[in-house]
C-alpha positions in Angstrom: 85.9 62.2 64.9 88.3 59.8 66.6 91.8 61.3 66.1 93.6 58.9 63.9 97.5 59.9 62.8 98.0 63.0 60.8 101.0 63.3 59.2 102.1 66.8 57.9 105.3 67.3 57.5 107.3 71.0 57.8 110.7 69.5 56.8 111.5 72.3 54.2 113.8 74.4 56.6 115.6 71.1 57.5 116.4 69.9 54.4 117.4 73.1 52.8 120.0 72.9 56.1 121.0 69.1 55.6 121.9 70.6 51.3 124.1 73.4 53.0 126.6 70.2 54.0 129.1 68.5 52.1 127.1 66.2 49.5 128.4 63.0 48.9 131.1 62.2 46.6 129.7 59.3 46.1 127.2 59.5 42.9 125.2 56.5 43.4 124.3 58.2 46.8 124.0 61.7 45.7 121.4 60.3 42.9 119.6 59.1 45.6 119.3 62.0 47.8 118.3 64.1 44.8 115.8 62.0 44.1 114.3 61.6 48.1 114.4 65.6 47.5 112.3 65.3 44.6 109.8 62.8 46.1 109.2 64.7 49.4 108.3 68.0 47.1 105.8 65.7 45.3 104.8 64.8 49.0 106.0 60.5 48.4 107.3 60.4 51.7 107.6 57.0 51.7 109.4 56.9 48.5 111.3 59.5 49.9 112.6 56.9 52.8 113.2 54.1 50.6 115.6 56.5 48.7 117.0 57.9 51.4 118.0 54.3 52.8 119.6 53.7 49.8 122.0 56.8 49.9 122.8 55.9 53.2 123.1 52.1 51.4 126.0 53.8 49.4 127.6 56.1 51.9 127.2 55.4 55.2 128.3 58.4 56.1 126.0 60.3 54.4 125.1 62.8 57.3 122.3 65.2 54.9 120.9 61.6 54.4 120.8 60.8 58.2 119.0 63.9 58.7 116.7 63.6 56.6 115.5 59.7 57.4 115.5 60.9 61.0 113.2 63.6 60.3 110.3 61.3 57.6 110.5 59.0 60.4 109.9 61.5 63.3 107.0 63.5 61.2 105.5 59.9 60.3 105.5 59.2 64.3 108.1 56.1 63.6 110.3 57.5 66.5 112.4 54.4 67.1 113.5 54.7 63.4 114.2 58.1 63.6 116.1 57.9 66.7 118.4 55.4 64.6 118.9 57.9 62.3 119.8 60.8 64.4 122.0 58.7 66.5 123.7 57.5 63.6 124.4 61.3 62.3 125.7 62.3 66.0 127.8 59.7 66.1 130.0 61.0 63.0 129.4 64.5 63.9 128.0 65.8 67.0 128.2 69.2 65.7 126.3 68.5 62.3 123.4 70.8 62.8 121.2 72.6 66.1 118.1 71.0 65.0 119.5 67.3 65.5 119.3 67.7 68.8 115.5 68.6 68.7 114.8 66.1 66.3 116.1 63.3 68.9 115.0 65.2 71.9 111.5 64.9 70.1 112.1 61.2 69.3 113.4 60.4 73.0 110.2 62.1 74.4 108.2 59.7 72.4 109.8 56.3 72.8 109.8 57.5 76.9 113.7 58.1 77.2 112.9 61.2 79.6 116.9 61.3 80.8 118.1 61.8 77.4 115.1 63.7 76.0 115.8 66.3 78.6 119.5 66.3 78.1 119.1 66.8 74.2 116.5 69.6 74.4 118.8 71.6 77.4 121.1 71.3 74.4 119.5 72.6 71.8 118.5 76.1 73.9 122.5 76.5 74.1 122.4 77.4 70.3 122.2 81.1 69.3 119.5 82.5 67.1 116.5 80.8 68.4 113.3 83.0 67.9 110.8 83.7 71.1 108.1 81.0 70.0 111.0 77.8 69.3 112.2 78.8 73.1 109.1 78.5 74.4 108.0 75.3 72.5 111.4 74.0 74.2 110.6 75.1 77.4 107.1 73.4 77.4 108.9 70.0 76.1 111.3 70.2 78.7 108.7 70.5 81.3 107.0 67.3 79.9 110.5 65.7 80.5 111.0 66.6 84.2 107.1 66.0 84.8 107.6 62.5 83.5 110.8 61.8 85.3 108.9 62.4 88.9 105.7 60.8 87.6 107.8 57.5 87.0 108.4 57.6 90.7 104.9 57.3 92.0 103.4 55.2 89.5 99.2 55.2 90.4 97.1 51.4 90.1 96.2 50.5 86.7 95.5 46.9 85.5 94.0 47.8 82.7 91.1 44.3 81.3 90.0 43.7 77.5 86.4 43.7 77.5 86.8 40.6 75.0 85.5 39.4 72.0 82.0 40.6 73.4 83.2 44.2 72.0 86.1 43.4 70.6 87.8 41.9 67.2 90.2 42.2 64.2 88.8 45.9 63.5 89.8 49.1 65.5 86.8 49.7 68.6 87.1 53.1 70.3 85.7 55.7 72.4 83.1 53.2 74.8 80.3 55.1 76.9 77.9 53.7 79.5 75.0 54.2 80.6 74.3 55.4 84.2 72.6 51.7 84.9 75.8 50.2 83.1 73.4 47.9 80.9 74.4 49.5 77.9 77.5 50.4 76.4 78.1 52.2 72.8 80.9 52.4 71.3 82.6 53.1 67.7 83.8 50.9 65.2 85.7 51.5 62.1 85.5 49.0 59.2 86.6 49.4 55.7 87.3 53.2 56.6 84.2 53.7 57.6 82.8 54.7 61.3 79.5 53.5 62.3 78.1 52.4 66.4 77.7 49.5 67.9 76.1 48.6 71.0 76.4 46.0 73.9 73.6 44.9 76.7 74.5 43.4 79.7 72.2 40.1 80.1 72.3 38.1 83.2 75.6 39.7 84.2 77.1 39.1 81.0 77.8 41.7 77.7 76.3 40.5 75.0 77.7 40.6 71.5 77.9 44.0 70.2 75.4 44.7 67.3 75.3 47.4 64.9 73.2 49.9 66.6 70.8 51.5 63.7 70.2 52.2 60.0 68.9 55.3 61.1 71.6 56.2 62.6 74.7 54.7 60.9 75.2 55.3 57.0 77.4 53.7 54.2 78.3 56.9 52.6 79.8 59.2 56.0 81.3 58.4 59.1 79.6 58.4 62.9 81.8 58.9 65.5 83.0 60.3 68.6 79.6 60.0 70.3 78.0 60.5 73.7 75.3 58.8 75.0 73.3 60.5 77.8 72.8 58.8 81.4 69.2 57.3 80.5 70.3 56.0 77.1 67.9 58.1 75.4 69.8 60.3 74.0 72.8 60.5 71.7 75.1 63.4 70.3 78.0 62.6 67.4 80.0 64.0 65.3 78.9 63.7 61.4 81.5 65.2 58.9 81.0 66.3 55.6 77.0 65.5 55.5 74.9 67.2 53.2 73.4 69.3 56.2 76.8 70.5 57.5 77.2 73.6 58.6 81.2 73.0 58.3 83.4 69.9 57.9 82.4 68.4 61.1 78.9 69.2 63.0 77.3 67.7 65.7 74.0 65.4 65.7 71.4 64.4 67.9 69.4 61.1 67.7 66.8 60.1 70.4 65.5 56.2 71.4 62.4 55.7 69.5 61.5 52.7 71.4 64.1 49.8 70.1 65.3 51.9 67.8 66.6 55.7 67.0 65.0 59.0 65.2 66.7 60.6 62.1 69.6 62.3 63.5 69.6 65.7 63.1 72.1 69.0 62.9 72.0 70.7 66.2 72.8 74.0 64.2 74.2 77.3 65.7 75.9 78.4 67.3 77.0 75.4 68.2 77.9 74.2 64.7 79.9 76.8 62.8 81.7 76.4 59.1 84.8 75.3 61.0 84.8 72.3 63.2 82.6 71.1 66.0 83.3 67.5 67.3 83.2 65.3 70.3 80.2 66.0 72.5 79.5 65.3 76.1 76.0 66.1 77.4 76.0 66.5 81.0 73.8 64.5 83.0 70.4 67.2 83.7 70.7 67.5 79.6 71.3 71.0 80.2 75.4 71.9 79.3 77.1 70.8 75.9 80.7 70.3 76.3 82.3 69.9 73.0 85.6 70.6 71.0 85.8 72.8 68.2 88.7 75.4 65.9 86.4 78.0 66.3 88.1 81.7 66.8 87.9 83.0 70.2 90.1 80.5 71.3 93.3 79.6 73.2 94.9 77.2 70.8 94.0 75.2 68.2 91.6 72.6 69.6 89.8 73.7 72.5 86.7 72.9 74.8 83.8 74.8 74.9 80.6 74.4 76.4 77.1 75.8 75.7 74.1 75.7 78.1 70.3 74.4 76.9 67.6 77.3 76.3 64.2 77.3 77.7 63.0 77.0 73.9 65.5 74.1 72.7 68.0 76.2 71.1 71.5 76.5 72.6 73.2 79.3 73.6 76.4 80.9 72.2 79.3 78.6 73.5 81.7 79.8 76.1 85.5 78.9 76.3 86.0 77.0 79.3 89.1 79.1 79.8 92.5 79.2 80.7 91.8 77.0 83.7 91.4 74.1 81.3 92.5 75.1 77.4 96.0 75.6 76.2 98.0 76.9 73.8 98.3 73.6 72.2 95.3 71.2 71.9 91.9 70.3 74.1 89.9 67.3 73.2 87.8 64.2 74.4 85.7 65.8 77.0 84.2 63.6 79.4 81.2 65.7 81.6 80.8 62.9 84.4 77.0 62.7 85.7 78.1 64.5 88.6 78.6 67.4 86.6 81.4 68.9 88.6 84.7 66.0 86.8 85.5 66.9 83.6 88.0 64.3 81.8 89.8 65.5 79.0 92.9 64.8 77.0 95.5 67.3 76.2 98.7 67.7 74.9 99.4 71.3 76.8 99.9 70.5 80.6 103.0 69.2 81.9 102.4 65.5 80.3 104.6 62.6 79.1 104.7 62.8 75.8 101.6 63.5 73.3 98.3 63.4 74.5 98.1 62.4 78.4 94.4 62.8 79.7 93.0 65.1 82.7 91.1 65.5 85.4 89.9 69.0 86.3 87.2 69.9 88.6 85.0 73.0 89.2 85.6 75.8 91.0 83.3 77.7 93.5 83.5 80.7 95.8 80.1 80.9 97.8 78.7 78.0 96.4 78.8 79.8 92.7 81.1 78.4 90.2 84.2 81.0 89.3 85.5 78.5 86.5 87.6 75.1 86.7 90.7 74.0 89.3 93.8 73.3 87.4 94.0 70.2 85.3 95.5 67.0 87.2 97.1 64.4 85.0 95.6 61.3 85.6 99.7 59.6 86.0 101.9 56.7 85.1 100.8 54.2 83.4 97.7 55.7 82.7 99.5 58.1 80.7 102.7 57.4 78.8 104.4 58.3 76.2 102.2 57.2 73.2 98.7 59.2 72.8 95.7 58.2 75.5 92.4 59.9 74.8 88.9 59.0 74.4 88.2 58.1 78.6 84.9 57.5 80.0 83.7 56.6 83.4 81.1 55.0 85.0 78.0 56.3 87.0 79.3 55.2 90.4 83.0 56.3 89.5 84.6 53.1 89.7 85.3 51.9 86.4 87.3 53.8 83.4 86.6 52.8 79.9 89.5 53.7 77.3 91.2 52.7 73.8 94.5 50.6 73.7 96.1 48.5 71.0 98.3 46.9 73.9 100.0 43.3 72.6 97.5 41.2 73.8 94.6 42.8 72.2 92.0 41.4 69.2 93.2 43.4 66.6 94.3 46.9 66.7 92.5 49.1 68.9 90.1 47.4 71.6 88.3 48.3 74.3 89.4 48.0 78.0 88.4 48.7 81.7 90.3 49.6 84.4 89.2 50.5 88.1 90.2 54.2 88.4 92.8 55.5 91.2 90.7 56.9 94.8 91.9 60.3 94.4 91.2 60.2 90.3 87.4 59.4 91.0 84.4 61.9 90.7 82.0 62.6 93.5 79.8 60.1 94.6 76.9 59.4 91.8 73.8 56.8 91.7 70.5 56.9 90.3 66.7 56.5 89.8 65.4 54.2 87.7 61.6 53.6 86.9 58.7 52.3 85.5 55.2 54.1 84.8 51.7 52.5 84.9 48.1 53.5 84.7 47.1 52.4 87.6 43.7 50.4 86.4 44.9 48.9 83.0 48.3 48.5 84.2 49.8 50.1 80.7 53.0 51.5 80.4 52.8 55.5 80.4 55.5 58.0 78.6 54.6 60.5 81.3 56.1 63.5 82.4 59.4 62.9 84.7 61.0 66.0 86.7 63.5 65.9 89.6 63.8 69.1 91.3 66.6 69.5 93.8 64.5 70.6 96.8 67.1 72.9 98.3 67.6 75.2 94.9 64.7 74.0 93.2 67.2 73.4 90.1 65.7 70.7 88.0 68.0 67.9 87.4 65.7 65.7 84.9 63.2 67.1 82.9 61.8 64.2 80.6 59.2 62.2 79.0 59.2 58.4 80.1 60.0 55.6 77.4 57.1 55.7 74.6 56.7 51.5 74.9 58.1 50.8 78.1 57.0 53.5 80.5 61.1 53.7 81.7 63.0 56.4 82.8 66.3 56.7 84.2 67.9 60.1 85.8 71.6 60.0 87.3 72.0 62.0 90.8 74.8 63.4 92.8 74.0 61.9 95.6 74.1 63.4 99.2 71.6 66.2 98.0 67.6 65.9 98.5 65.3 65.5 95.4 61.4 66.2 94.5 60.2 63.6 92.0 56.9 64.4 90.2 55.2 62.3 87.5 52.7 63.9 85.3 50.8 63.1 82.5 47.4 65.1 80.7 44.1 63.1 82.1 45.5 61.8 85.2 46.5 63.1 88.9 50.4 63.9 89.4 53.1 61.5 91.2 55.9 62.9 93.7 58.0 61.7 95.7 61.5 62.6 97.7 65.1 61.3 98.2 68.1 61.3 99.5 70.7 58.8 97.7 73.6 58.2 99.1 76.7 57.2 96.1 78.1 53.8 96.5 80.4 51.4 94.3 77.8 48.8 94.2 75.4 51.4 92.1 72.5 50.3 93.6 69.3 53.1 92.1 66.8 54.0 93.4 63.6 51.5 91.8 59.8 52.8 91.3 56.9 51.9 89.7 55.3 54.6 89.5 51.1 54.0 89.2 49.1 56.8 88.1 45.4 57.5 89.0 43.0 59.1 86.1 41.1 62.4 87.6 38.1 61.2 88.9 36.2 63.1 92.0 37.4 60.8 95.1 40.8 60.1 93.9 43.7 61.7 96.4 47.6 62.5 95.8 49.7 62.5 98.6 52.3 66.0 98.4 55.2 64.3 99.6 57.1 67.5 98.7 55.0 69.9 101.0 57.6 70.2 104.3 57.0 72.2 107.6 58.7 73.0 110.6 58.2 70.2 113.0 54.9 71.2 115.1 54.6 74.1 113.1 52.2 74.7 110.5 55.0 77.4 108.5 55.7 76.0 104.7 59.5 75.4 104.5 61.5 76.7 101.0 61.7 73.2 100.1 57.6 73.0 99.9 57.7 75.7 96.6 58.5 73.5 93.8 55.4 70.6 94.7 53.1 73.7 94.9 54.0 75.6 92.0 53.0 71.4 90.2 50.1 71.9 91.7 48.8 75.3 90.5 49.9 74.5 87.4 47.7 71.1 87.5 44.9 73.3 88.4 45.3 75.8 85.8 45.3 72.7 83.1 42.5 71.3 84.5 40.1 74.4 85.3 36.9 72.4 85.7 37.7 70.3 89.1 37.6 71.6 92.5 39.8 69.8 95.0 40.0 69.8 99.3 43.0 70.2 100.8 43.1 67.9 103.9 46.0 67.8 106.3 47.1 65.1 108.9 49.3 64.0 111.6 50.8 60.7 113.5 49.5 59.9 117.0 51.7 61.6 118.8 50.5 64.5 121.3 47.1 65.1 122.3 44.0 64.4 119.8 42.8 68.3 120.0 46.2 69.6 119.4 47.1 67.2 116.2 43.5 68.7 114.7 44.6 72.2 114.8 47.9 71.6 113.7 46.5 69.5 110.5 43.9 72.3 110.3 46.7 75.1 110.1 48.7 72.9 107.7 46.2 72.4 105.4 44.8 76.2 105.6 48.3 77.4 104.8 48.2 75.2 101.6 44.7 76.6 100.6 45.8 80.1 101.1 48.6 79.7 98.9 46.8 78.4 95.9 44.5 81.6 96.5 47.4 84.1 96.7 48.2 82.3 93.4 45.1 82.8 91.7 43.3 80.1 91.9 39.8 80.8 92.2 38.3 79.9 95.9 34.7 78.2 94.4 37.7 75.6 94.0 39.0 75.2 97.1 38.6 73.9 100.4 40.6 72.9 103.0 40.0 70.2 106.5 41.8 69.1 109.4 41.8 65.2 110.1 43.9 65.2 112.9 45.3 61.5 113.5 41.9 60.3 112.0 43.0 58.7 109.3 45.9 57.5 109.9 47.6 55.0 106.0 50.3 53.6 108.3 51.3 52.2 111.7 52.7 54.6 114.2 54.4 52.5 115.8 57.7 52.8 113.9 59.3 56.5 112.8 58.3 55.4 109.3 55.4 55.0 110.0 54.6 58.6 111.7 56.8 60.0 109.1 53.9 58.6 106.5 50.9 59.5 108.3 52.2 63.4 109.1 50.8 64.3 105.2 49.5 67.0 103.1 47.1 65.7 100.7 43.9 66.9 98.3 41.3 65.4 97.1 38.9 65.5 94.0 35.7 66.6 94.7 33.9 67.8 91.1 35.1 67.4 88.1 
């Protein structure tokens, strides 16, 4: 869920120092610090504070006192009052006790006084008697301090916007997501202590008001949070905690778009879930990897990411830690899996940071094109990060826009929703999309047909999904710069395909089809846009694989139809020539199909030269259309 403040205090060892001192000989103080003794073992922390003020009230040099209010405030995250404290103490006696210094060192790192902070904690290492573990806490925090000191000097662009009153009001709204399009955005807000999603459309340009996104969905009785919405919008996964079908005290659900509204969540179960905790989800954008946080054992520290990869038969596999590369000693959380599936964002406060959690950037790693694990985690920089806690950051398709938390001054309420345009070097690779509609192509009905995008060159399958049930839509993200097979299926009619090349840019502009499809009747033709030779040659390339393989399985579904194969070429070159070579093509297609047993009573193959030409050759375009690989019902 989203992290709100947890307080736990370990203040025993300090207080049983502080009573080592000279108590006050003032009663009226001593009373009160008994008392603030007595309320922190009954955990009153507050009252604790209150009578702790008022010892200090009585004797103002009351240095157990001092101690104490400095370290309530520090443990409560009110640094500013706790470096009052401590400074207060020091200033009577400099030599009252080792762990003053760590208390204000701790303080200083939190307010952002880097100078001092680092002074305070060199300090505290000159005192004997410190064990292995509180040396290398020190050692980490002192790290923070010089890391911060240098990223002060290069400060990276940030100018961060509130999304307004659109998203925005009196009530804490956190953790936004987009959709690949960026008409949709889904975010969480908390009301009355409770958690549930809201939801904003763009409309002519414009966000509209968020509205509360589904009964199914949100409930009165648990909290939804720390959600994930997948590129097309048709998919989310949340965190539920303490539901009646809980595995453990926090699971993660699934809900899909049910046309304009959303299924029954349900648990994903194990091994994903476990009876610890599982939370914040990010589904990369093929559907395929899970990254997500969880206590599980097996790990590095106490949060950490994992990730867990999509079986052929809907179950998911046992997770793996994403490793050293990317998980701490200390705590992992809010993965972000961008849609180009390499940029993982993720906040942390283990690496070299500036105080609490700063949020990262780390990228995968490859040695002959095979990924050995992640590249080391860059922090995002100043003022991105400071010294308070930044989590919970998204980013848009095309990798220009950052969506984050803030309760900055000028805000609604408490925490709102802003934008920013993220730094060059901080953006992932180059990302758009295809977006589309389906149709039969007499009635002119919307179809929830088969969708799959194949990259050509590895034939791994990108987007594997059913169109929208009402609308016909789909939406897939792609990295761009790689080439794609699209094929659109659906029982009773002839397959769809098509290829691509996108190329990312920052205006996000997809890729748009409407796709029509034909019912199988004998007459009816598909173009295999996917079937690629040499040029002049009549040899299948590696690319050609995946648009056959659609096809044999279209013939074993449909066992009854016999279909020609019929090849073709542009104008150019001699008529005689262009036959043979459209013969050749088309024969190796047929022979194929038989060497993948399909039965030859329902094949044939023909040559038609430049006959037939379904564009002009007068532009490359136009060639490029005509050279084709085709079939043809002819029974049914």
């Amino acid at each position: 869920m989203f992290k709100c403040l947890l307080v736990v205090f370990y203040l025993l060892p300090l207080i049983v120092c502080a009573q080592k001192q000279t108590n006050s000989t003032i009663n009226r103080a001593q009373k009160s610090y008994e008392q603030a003794n007595h309320s922190i073992s009954e955990k009153l922390y507050d009252k604790a504070i209150s009578e702790l003020n008022q010892a200090v009230s009585y004797d103002p040099k009351f240095l157990a006192a001092y101690q104490q209010l400095g370290d309530l405030y520090r443990k409560s995250g009110k640094y500013s009052n706790a470096l009052d404290n401590y400074r207060k103490l020091l200033s009577i006696d400099s030599e009252f006790h080792p762990l003053t210094y760590f208390g204000i060192a701790e303080s200083e790192l939190n307010t952002g006084d880097y100078t001092h902070a680092l002074e305070h904690f060199n300090k505290y290492l000159t005192y004997p008697g410190l064990n292995s573990a509180s040396i290398d806490k020190i050692n980490k925090l002192i790290k923070d301090c010089e890391f911060s000191l240098e990223a002060l000097k290069l400060p990276v662009p940030f100018k961060p916007i509130n999304m307004g009153p659109a998203f925005n009001t009196k009530e804490d709204e956190y953790l936004p997501v987009i959709t690949a399009d960026e008409e949709m955005i889904l975010f969480t807000r908390q009301q009355n202590r409770n958690e549930d999603f809201y939801k904003s459309v763009k409309r002519n340009g414009e966000w509209s008001v968020a509205e509360f996104l589904s009964k199914e969905i949100n409930t009165p009785n648990f909290n939804e949070g720390a959600q994930n919405i997948s590129p097309d919008g048709n998919y989310l996964f949340f965190t539920g905690c303490n539901r009646p079908d809980g595995l453990g005290r926090c699971d993660i659900y699934i809900s899909k778009k049910e046309g304009n509204d959303w299924s029954q969540p349900f648990n994903i179960g194990g091994p994903v879930n476990t009876a610890g905790w599982e939370s914040q989800p990010s589904i990369s954008a093929d559907g395929r990897t899970l990254y997500f946080v969880s206590t599980r054992q097996g790990g590095y520290g106490g949060y950490d990411i994992w990730s867990s990869e999509l079986n052929t038969d809907g179950t998911w596999s046992n997770p793996v830690n994403l490793g050293k590369e990317v998980n701490t000693p200390y705590d992992e959380q809010s993965p972000f899996i961008h849609p180009d599936n390499e940029s993982l964002y993720f906040s942390s406060n283990g690496w070299p940071g500036m105080g609490n959690k700063d949020m990262f950037l780390s990228r995968k790693a490859y040695v002959n094109e095979k990924q050995t694990g992640w590249q080391k985690p860059e922090n995002l920089g100043f003022p991105i990060n400071t010294f308070a806690e930044e989590s919970g950051l998204s980013i848009s398709n095309n990798g220009k826009l950052a969506f984050f938390s803030s309760n900055q001054k000028e805000g609604y309420g408490k925490l709102d929703i802003y934008s920013f345009e993220l730094p060059e070097k901080l953006k992932p690779n180059a990302v758009t999309y295809v977006k589309g509609k389906i149709f039969d192509n007499l009635s002119k009905e919307a179809l929830n047909a088969q969708i799959q995008i194949t990259n050509l060159t590895n034939r791994q399958i990108i987007y594997d999904e059913v169109a929208d049930l009402e609308s016909g839509e789909f939406l897939a993200a792609l990295p761009a710069g790689k080439s794609y097979g699209l094929t659109v299926s659906k029982e009773g009619y002839l397959f769809y395909s098509q290829n691509f090349t996108p190329i990312g840019n920052l205006e996000n502009k997809p890729f748009n089809l409407d796709v029509y499809l034909q019912k199988i009747e004998v007459g009816k033709m598909v173009i295999l846009n996917n079937v690629f030779f040499e040029t002049n040659q009549y040899n299948l390339l590696p690319e050609s694989m995946t648009e056959l393989q659609q096809l044999i399985l279209f013939l074993r579904e449909n066992p009854t139809i016999s279909i020609e194969i019929g090849g073709h070429t542009d104008k150019i070159g001699e008529d005689q020539s262009n036959l043979i070579l459209s013969t050749n093509r088309a024969k190796i297609v047929y022979e194929y199909l038989i060497k993948n047993k399909i039965p030859l009573t329902k094949l044939s193959f023909k040559g038609y030269g430049e006959g037939q030409p379904i564009s002009d050759n007068d532009t490359e375009q136009g060639r490029k259309n005509n050279r084709r690989t085709e079939f043809k019902i002819t029974h049914k």
